[in-house]
N, C-alpha and C positions, 0 to 999 in steps of 0.2 A: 671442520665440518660442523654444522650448526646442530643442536638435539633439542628440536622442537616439539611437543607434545599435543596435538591435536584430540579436541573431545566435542564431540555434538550434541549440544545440550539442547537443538531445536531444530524445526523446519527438517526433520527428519521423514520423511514420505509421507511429507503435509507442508502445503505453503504457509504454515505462520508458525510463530514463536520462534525463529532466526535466533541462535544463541549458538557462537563457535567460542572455546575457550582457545588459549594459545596458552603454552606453557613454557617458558624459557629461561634454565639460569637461575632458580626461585621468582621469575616474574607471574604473572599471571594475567593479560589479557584479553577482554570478554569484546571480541568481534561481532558486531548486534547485538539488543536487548531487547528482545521482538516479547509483546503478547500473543498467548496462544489463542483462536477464535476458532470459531462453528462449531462441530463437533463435543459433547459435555465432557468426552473422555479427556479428552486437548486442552477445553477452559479449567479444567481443576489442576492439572497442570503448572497453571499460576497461582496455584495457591501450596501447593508443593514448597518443602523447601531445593532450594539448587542445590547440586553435588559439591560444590565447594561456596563455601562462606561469603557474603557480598566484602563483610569486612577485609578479607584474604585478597580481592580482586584488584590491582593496582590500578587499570584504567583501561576504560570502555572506548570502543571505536566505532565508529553507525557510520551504515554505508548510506542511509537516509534514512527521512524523518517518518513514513507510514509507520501505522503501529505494529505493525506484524514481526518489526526491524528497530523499532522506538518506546514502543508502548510499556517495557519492564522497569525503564528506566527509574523512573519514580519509586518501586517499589524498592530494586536494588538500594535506593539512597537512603529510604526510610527506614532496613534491616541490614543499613550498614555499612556501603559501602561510601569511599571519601575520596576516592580517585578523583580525575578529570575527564570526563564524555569528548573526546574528541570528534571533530566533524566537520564539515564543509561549514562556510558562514550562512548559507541560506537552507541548510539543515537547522542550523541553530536554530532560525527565525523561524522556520515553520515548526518545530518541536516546541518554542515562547508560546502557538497557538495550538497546536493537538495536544500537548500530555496537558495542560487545563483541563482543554477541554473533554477529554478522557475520565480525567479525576472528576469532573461536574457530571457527566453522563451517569460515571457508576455510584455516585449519592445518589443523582434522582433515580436510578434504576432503584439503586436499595429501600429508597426512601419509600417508590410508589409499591414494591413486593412488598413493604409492611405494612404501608395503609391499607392495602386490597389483600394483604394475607393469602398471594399465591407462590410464596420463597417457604423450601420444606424448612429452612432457617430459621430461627429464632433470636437474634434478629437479623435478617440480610444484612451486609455490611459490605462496603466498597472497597477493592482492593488495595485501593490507596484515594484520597481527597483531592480535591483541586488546590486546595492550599499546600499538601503534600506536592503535587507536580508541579507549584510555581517553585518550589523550597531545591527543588530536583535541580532547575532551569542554573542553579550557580555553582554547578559543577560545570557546564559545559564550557567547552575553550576550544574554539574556530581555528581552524586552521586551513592554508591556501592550497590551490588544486595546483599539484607539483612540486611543493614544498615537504621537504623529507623533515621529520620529525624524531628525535630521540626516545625515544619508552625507555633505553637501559644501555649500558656497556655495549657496543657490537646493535644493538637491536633497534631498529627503526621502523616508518612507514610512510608510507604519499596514500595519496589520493588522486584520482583522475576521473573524468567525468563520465559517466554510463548511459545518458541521455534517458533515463526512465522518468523524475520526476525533479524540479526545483532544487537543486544541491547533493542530487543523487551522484553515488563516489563507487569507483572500483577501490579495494584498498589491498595494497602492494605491499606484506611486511616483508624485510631483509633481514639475518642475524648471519654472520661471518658466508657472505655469499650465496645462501642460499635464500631462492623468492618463494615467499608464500603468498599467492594472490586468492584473493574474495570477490564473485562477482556481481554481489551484492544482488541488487532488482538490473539485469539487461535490459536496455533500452534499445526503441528500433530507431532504424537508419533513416525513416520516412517521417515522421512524426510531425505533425504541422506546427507544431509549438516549439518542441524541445532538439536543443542542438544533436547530432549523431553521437553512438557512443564511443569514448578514445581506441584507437586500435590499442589492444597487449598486445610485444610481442615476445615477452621471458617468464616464464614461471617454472619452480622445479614442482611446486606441488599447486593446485587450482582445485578451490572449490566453485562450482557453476549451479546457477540456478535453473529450473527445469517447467516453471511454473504451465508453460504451452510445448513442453517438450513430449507432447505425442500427438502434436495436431500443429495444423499449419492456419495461418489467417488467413478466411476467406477471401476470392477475390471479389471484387466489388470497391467502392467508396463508401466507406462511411459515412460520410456527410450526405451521399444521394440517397440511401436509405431510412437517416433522420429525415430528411425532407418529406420522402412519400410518406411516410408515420405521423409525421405532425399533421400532412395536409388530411390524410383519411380520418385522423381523430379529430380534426377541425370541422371535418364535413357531417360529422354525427352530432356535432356539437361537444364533444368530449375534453377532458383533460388532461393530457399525455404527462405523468409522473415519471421523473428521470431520477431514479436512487443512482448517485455518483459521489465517488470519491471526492472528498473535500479538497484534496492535492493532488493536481494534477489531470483526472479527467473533467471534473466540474468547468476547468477552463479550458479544457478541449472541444467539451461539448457546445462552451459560449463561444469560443472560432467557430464551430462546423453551423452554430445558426445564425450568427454576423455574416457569415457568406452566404447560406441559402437569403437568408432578408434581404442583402444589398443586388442577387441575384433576381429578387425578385420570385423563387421558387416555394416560398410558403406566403399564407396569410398574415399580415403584419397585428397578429395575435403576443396578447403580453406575455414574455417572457421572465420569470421569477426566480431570483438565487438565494433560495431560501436556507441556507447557513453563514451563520456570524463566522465560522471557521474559515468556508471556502472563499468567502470574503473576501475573507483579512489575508489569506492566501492568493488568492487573483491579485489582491494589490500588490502584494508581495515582489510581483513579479514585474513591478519597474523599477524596485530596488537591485534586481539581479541580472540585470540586459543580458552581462556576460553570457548567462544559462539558456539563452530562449532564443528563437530566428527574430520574431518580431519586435522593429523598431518602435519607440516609444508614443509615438503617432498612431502606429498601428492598433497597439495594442489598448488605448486610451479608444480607440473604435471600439475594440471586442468586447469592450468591457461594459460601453454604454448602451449592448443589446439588452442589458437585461434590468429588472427592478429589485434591486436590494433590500432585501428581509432580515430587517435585526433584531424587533423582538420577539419575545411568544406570542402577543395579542398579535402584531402585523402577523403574526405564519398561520396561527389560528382565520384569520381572518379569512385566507386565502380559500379555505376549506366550508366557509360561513359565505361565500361569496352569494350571486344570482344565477352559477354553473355557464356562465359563457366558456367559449374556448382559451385555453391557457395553457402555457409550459411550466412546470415546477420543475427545480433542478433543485435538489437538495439531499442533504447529506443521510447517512452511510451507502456508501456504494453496495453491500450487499444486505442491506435491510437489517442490519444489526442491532443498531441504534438509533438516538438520535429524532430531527421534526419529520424525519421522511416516515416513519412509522402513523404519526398522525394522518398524513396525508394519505397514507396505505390506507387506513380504515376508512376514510371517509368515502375514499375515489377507488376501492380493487372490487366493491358490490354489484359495479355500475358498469353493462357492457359499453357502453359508450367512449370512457376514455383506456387509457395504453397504459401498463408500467412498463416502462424501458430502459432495460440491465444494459451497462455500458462496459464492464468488464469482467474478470475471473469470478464466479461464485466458491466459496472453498466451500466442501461437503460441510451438511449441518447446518450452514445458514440458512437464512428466511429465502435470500437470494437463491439458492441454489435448489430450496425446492422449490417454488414458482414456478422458475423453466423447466424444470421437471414435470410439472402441470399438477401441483398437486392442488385439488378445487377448495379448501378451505387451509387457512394459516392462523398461525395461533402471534398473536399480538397486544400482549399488556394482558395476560394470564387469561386470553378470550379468544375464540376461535372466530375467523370470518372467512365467509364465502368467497371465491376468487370467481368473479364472473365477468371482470374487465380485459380483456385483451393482455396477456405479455409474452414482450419481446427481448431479445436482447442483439446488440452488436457484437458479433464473432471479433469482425476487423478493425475495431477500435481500442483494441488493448494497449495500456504504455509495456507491454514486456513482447521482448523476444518469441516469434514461433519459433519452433527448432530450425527450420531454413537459416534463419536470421542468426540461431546459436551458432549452429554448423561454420556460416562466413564468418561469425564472427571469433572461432577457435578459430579458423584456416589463416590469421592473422599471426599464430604462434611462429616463431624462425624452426624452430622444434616441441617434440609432444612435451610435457611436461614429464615426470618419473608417474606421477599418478593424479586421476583428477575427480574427486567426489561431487556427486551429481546431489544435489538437495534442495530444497523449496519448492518441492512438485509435490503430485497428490502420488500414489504407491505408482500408477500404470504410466504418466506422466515422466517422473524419473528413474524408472527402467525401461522405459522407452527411448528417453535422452539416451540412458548410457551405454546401450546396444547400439545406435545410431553413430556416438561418438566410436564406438570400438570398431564397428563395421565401416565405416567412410573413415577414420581418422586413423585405422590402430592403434589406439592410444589402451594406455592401462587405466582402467575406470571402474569407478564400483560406487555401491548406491548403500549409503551405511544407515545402520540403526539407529534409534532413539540412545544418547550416551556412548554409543561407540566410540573408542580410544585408537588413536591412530599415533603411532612414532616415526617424526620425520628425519 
């Protein structure tokens, strides 16, 4: 019998900072290396030292590349640690483009808290460098979906595909017969982009994500409600601002208006992908056919709906325009960082155009009070009036509602021995895992920030 020691160093009744350690045999394991976000109690967090040493840590596993699951990386490497980052090959590739561009975000964050003197800091300073996150990129070592890999004596792992984003992984570890699986980011079954996610069907011990695990996705198409959004803000003359994820929904959102366009059901108004990130991620995605439904024809369409913005002056520019109607698609999905903040201040004054939230808000972010309606946001140490229109898509998330969890445990041949519910907000995942107990009877519990678990 295997004597694994589980600890939850994150994404503890909060979806980000993903950090499980695995302890086996003197090995040591760090299953994600998520940064924490929204919340300030959460962000210091990352500045925290971890409960065990990076140098102690033998080798990191990422179920994918978001940063909530990625974003530590770099820091781990720069305080220490010298293992190898194991991951799917198009985690790899999309982590060559987000931890950069992470390390460059939080210079110029630092950079402009010192010019403008609103960081209580003396001096701000970035958690780590983009020169630091390129230095990170050569610990990583790619490994194939299905492919069982050695960590130690008895102790192994695979990967299988979860269908949430571009090289997104369930990860399956074994030590003398027993399974310990991670279900990383759940992916749905419908997803216009991304293939379905693999059936499990062995685990003695499962950890599950819970991130929509007390709500279900509304009914409706997403795409027909992009539609009426553009057309209304087109009619006022307005400019519909789309804060999205650089991986993953940014290219969801370029399918759902390559179809209304080729539909015919919006104005053949310019569409703008205003991040060098999501970019270089969109293209990404004819290096990786295997991952995606659409053929390489196809997707060579989806791509040419929009106008690629790769420097500051083009993004600037966008903003400095004559105000005709336009779509901006750009980066952070929850208004965290990033050109999309520019675009906030210019375009959230103005009833006229739409900010349009395309997926989860975690409490704390810019995102999540917007929809909350709060009328003024604070942006580059300055408060502005929210007098634009915002919306957001309920049923356009890449992750699982709990319906979708639920089928997707009912895959198990049997219940696991026990299954920790984590990467939800606190109501979220104790709502998953009364749902799991009640429909599954399964033995479930929703663990603390550090809690130690012996499997």
């Amino acid at each position: 019998m295997a004597n694994l020691k589980l600890t939850f160093m994150g994404a503890t009744r909060t979806v980000t900072g993903s950090k499980y350690l695995v302890e086996s045999a003197g090995r040591s394991i760090l299953v994600d290396c998520g940064l924490f976000q929204g919340l300030k109690d959460l962000r210091l967090r990352n500045w925290a030292p971890l409960p065990v040493a990076p140098g102690e840590i033998d080798a990191v596993i990422l179920t994918h590349a978001h940063l909530d699951h990625s974003g530590y990386v770099p820091l781990l490497v720069k305080n220490g640690f010298k293992g190898p980052v194991y991951c799917s090959e198009a985690t790899r590739d999309l982590c060559a483009i987000l931890l950069p561009d992470s390390g460059y975000l939080q210079e110029a964050d630092a950079d402009r808290a010192n010019r403008h003197a609103y960081s209580k800091h003396k001096p701000a300073l970035p958690l780590y460098t983009e020169a630091e996150a390129r230095r990170s990129l050569d610990r990583f070592k790619p490994v194939d979906f299905g492919q069982d890999t050695a960590l130690a004596d008895g102790l192994s792992f695979g990967l299988s595909r979860s269908g949430h984003i571009l090289g997104s992984a369930f990860v399956t570890m074994v030590e003398e017969g027993t399974r310990l699986v991670f279900s990383g980011a759940l992916g749905r079954p419908d997803d216009p982009v991304m293939k379905s996610p693999a059936e499990i069907q062995e685990a003695d011990y499962l950890v599950v994500e819970s991130t929509y695990g007390d709500r279900l996705h509304r009914d409706g198409d997403p795409q027909a409600k992009i539609g009426k959004i553009i057309r209304e803000t087109a009619a006022r003359g307005g400019t519909v601002v789309i804060p999205a994820f650089a991986v993953g929904r940014s290219q969801a959102i370029l399918y759902y208006i390559h179809e209304l366009k080729q539909a015919g059901e919006i104005p053949d108004i310019p569409v703008f992908l205003d991040s060098p990130m999501a970019i270089n991620a969109t293209r990404l995605l004819n290096d990786h056919g295997e991952d995606h439904r659409l053929s390489d024809a196809e997707w060579a369409r989806v791509c040419g709906v929009a106008r690629y913005v790769n420097t500051a002056e083009e993004s600037r520019a966008l903003d400095d325009g004559p105000g005709m109607p336009q779509v901006i698609i750009s980066a952070s999905g929850m208004a965290t960082g990033g050109r999309v903040l520019h675009h906030l201040k210019h375009y959230i004054g103005d009833p006229r155009n739409t900010i349009l939230f395309t997926g989860f808000q975690a409490a704390g972010t810019r995102g999540a009070r917007l929809i909350h309606g709060e009328d003024e946001i604070k942006i580059h140490g300055r408060m502005w009036p929210v007098r634009a229109e915002v919306d957001v898509l309920h049923n356009a998330s890449a992750h699982a509602d709990y319906r979708e969890i639920l089928d997707w445990l009912g895959h198990f041949r049997a219940p696991p021995r026990h299954t920790f519910v984590t990467h939800g907000e606190e109501e979220a995942a104790t709502s998953l895992a009364m749902k799991i107990g009640e429909h599954l009877g399964w033995d479930v519990s929703v663990p603390d920030y550090l809690d130690s678990a012996d499997l």
